[in-house]
C-alpha positions as CSV (number, residue, x, y, z in Angstrom):
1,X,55.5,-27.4,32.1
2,X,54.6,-30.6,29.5
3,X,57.5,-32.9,28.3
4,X,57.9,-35.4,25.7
5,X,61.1,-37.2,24.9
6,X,61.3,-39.0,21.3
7,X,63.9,-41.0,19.2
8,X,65.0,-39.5,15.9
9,X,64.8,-43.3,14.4
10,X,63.1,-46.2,15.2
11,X,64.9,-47.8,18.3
12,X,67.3,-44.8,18.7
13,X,67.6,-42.9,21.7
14,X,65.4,-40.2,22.9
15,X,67.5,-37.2,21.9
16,X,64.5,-34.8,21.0
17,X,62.4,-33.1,23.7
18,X,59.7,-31.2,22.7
19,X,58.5,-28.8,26.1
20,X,55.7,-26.1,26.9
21,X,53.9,-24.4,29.2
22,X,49.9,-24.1,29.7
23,X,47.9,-23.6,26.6
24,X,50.8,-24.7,24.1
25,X,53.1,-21.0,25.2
26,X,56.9,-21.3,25.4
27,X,57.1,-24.1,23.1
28,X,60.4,-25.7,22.7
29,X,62.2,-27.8,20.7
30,X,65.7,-29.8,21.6
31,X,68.4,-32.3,20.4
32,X,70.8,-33.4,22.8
33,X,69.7,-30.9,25.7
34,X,70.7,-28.0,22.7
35,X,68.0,-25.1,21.7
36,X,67.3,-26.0,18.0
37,X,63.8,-23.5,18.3
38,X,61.0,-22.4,19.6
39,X,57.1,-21.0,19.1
40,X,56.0,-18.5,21.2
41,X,52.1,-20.0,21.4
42,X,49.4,-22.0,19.8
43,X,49.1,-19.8,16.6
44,X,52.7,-20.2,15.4
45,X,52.2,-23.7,15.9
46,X,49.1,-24.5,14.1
47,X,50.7,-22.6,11.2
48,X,53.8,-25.0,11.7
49,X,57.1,-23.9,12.5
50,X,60.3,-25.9,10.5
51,X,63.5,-26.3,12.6
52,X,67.1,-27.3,10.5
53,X,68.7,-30.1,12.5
54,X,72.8,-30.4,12.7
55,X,72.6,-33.7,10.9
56,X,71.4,-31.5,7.9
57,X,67.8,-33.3,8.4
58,X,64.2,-31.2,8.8
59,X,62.3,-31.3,11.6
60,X,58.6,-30.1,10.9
61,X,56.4,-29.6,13.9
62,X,52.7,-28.5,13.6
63,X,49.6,-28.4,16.1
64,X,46.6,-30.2,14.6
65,X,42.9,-30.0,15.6
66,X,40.9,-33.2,14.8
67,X,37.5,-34.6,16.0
68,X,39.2,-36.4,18.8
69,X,41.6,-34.1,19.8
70,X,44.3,-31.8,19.5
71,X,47.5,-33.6,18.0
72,X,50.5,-32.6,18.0
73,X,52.2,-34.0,14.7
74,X,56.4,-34.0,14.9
75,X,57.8,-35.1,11.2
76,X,61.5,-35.7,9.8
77,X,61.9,-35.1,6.6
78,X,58.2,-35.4,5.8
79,X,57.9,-39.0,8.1
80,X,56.7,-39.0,11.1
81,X,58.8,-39.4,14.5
82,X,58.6,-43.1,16.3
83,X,56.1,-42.9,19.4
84,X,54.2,-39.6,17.9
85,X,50.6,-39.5,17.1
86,X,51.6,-40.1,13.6
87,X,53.8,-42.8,14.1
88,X,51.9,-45.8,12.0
89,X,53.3,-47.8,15.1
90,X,51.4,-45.3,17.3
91,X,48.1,-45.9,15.6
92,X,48.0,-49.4,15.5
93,X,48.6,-50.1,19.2
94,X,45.8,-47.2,19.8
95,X,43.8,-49.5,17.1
96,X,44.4,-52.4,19.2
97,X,43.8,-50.9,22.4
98,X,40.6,-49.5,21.6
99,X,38.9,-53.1,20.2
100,X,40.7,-54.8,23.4
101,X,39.1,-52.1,25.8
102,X,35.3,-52.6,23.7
103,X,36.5,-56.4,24.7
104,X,37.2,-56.2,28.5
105,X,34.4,-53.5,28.6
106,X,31.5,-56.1,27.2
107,X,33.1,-59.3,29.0
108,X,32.9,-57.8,32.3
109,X,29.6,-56.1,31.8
110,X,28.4,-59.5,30.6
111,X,29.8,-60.8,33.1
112,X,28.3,-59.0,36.2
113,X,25.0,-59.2,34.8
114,X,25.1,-62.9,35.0
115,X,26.6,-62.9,38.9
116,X,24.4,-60.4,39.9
117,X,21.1,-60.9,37.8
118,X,18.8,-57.6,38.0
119,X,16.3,-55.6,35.8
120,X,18.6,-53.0,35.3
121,X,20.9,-55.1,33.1
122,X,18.4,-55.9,30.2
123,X,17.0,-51.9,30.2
124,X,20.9,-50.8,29.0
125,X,21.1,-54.5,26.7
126,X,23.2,-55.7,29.2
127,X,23.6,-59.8,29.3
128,X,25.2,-63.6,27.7
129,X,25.7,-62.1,24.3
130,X,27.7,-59.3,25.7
131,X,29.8,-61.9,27.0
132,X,30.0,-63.4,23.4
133,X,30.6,-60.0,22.1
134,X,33.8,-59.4,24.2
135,X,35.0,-62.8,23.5
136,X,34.3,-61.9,19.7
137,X,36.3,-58.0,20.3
138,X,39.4,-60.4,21.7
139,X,39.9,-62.4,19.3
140,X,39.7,-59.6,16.4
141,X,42.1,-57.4,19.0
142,X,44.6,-60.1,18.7
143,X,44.4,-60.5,14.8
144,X,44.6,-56.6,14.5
145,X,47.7,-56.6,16.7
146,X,49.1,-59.2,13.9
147,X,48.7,-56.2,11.7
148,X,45.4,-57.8,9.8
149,X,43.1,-54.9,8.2
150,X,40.1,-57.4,7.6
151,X,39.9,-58.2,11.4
152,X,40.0,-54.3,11.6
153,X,37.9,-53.5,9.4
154,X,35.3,-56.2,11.0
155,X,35.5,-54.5,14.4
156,X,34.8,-51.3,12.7
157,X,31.3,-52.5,11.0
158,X,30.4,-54.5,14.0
159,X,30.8,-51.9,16.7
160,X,29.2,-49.3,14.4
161,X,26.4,-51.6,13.4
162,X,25.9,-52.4,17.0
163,X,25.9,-48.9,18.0
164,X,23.1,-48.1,15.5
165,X,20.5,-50.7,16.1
166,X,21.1,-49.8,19.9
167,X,19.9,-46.4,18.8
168,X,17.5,-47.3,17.0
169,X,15.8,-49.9,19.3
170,X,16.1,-46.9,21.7
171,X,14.0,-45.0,19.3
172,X,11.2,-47.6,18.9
173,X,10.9,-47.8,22.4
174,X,10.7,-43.8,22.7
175,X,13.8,-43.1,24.8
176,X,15.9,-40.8,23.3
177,X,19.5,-41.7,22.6
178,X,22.4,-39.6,24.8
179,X,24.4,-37.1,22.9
180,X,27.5,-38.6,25.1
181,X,26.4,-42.1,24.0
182,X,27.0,-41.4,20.5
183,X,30.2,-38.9,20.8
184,X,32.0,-42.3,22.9
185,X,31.2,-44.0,19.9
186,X,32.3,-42.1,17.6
187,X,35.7,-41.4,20.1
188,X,36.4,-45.6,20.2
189,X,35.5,-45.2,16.3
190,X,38.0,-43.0,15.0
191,X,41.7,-44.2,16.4
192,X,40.2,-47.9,14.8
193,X,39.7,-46.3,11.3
194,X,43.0,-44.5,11.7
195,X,44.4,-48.4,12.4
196,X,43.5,-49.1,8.8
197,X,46.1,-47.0,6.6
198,X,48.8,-47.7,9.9
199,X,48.7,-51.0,8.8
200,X,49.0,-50.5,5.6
201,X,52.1,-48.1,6.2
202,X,53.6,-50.8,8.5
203,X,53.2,-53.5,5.7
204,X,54.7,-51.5,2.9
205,X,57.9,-50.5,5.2
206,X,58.0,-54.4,5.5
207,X,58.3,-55.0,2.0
208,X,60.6,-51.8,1.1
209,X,63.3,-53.2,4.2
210,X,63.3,-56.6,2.0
C-alpha cells in the first residue's frame, strides 16, 4: 500500500493522508486518522470524487494523465494542497531541480572529458563548453530559485535550442537522432515550463498577503 501525508495549510500539520493499493484500488482519504472517503479504483478517480471536510471546507481529489505522468491533483476549496503536484511551491523547486540537475549533469560530463581525454567525448559533443554550459545552468538555477521567470524562461530556450541543433547536427552528419533522446528532453522540458505560471502564482500570493 502507497502513503502520502499532507498539511491542510501552508506550514500546518500533516493531518490528511491520502492511501491506496496497486493500480490506484482502495483509495482513501483521511483527516486526523478519521475515514472522510474513499474511491474504489482508477475510474472513479479520474472522474474526481469531492469529500465535505468537518471544518465545512471541500476537499476535491482527481487523477490526472499528463505527458509526464500520472498526477494526482488534491485541491481545498479549488486551491491546491501545500507539497502536492499542484502546489505552485511544488513546481518551482521541480523547476529548479530540473535546470540544477541539466547543471551538475553538463559540469561533470565536461568535466570527465577533460580528465580523461578520448574520442568518444567529441562523437556525443562532449567537452570545455559543457563545462561553461553547467556553470551557465547554475547560475540561472539560482536566479530561478529567487523566483525570477526571465532566468526561467532563458533556461527554457537555451536547453531547447541546444537540444535542436544537437539534432540537427546529428542529421547532417546522417546519424539518426534517439527517440529516448528527445522524450528526456522533452521530460526535463515540461516541469521547467510548468515553473513559469508557479512563479507567477507565488508572486501574486506575495502581493495579496501585503
Amino acid at each position: 500500500m502507497q502513503k502520502m501525508t499532507y498539511a491542510l495549510e501552508a506550514g500546518g500539520p500533516k493531518r490528511l493522508e491520502v492511501s491506496w493499493n496497486a493500480m490506484w484500488k482502495d483509495f482513501t482519504v483521511k483527516v486526523d486518522d478519521r475515514v472522510v472517503g474513499r474511491a474504489s479504483g482508477p475510474k472513479e478517480l479520474r472522474e474526481g470524487k469531492q469529500f465535505r471536510l468537518k471544518d465545512g471546507s471541500t476537499l476535491n481529489i482527481r487523477l490526472r494523465n499528463k505527458l509526464s505522468g500520472v498526477e494526482l491533483e488534491i485541491l481545498r476549496d479549488g486551491q491546491p494542497l501545500p507539497g502536492t503536484s499542484a502546489d505552485p511551491t511544488t513546481r518551482l523547486k521541480n523547476a529548479y531541480g530540473i535546470v540544477f540537475f541539466i547543471s551538475v549533469l553538463n559540469t561533470v560530463l565536461g568535466m570527465a572529458s577533460v580528465l580523461f581525454p578520448a574520442s568518444f567525448w567529441q562523437t556525443v559533443g562532449i567537452g570545455v563548453p559543457s563545462i561553461v554550459f553547467g556553470l551557465v545552468f547554475l547560475i540561472l538555477g539560482l536566479l530561478v530559485k529567487r523566483k525570477s521567470q526571465v532566468a526561467l524562461w532563458i533556461a527554457i530556450a537555451v536547453f531547447a535550442l541546444d537540444g535542436i541543433l544537437g539534432f540537427v547536427f546529428m542529421m547532417m552528419e546522417g546519424v539518426t537522432p534517439s527517440a529516448g533522446g528527445i522524450l528526456a528532453r522533452i521530460l526535463l522540458i515540461i516541469p521547467m515550463i510548468q515553473g513559469i505560471p508557479a512563479i507567477r502564482a507565488l508572486k501574486l500570493h506575495v502581493k495579496t498577503i501585503r
